[in-house]
Structure formats: C-alpha cells, structure tokens
C-alpha positions as CSV (number, residue, x, y, z in Angstrom):
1,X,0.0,0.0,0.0
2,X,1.2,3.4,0.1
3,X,3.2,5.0,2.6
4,X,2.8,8.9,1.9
5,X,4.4,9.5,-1.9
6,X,6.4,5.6,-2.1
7,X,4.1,2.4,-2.7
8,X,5.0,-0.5,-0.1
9,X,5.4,-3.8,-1.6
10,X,6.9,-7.1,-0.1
11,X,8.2,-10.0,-1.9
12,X,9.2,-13.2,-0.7
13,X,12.3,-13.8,-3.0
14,X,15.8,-13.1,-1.8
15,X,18.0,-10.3,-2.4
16,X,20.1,-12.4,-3.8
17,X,21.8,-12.0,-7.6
18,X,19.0,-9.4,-8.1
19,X,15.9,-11.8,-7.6
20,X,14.0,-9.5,-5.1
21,X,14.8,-6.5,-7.3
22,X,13.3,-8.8,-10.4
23,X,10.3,-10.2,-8.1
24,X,9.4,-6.2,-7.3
25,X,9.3,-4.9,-11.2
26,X,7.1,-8.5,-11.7
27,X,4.4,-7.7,-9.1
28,X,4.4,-3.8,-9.7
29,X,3.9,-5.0,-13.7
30,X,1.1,-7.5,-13.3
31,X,-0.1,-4.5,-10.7
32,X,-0.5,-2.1,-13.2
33,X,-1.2,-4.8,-16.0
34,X,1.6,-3.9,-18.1
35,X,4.3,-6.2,-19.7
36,X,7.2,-7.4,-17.2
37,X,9.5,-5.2,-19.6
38,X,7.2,-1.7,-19.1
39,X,8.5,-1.6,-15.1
40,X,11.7,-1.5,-14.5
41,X,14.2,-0.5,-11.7
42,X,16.3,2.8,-12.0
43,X,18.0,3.1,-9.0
44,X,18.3,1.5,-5.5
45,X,19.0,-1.7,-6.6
46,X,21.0,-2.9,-3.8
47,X,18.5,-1.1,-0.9
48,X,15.2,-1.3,0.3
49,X,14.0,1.7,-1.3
50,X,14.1,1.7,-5.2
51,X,12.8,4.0,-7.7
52,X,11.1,2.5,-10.6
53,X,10.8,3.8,-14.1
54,X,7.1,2.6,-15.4
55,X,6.4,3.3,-19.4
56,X,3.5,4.2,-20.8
57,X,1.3,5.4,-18.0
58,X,0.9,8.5,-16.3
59,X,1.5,8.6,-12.6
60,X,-2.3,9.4,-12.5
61,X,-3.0,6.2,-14.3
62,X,-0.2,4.5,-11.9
63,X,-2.2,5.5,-8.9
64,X,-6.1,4.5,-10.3
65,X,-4.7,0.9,-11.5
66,X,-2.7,0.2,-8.1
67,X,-6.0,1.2,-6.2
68,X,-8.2,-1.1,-8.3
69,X,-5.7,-3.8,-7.9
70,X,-6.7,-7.0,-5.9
71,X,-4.4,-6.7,-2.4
C-alpha cells in the first residue's frame, strides 16, 4: 500500500543475484497490468528503497490501476 508518496510492496524472493529487485518490477507490472519489460528498476538496486521507471502510464494512471488492484 502506500506509505505517503512511495508504494510499499513485499516479496518473498531473496535479495540475492537481483531476484528480489526482479520479483518487485514483476508484481508492480502485473499491478499495473503492463508487460514485465514496461516496469523497471532505476535506482536503488541494492537497498530497500528503489525508484522505478514505469512506461507508458501517467502517474495518474499509476495510482487509479494500483488502487483497483486486488491486495
């Protein structure tokens, strides 16, 4: 859910040879109900908190698909 301007997500893979950072792009894309290639990570990679490039949505359309999305 969100946490002020940053979406919380959890994911049980492990930050291990970039599987946690591959498991959040995954569930933010079937989120948002985009291909796994329109969500990617930009920067954080190694930390808990990452910033995600996401194409062809606005961050309007970001914020109406995440709150129709199952929880």
């Amino acid at each position: 859910g969100w946490l002020g301007d940053a979406l919380k997500v959890r994911v049980s893979a492990p930050p291990e040879r970039g599987r946690a950072n591959a498991a959040v792009e995954e569930l933010v894309a079937v989120a948002l109900g985009l291909p796994r290639d329109g969500v990617r990570i930009v920067a954080g990679f190694g930390s808990s908190r990452k910033i995600l490039e996401i194409s062809g949505l606005s961050e309007a359309e970001v914020r109406q698909r995440l709150a129709q999305a199952p929880p």
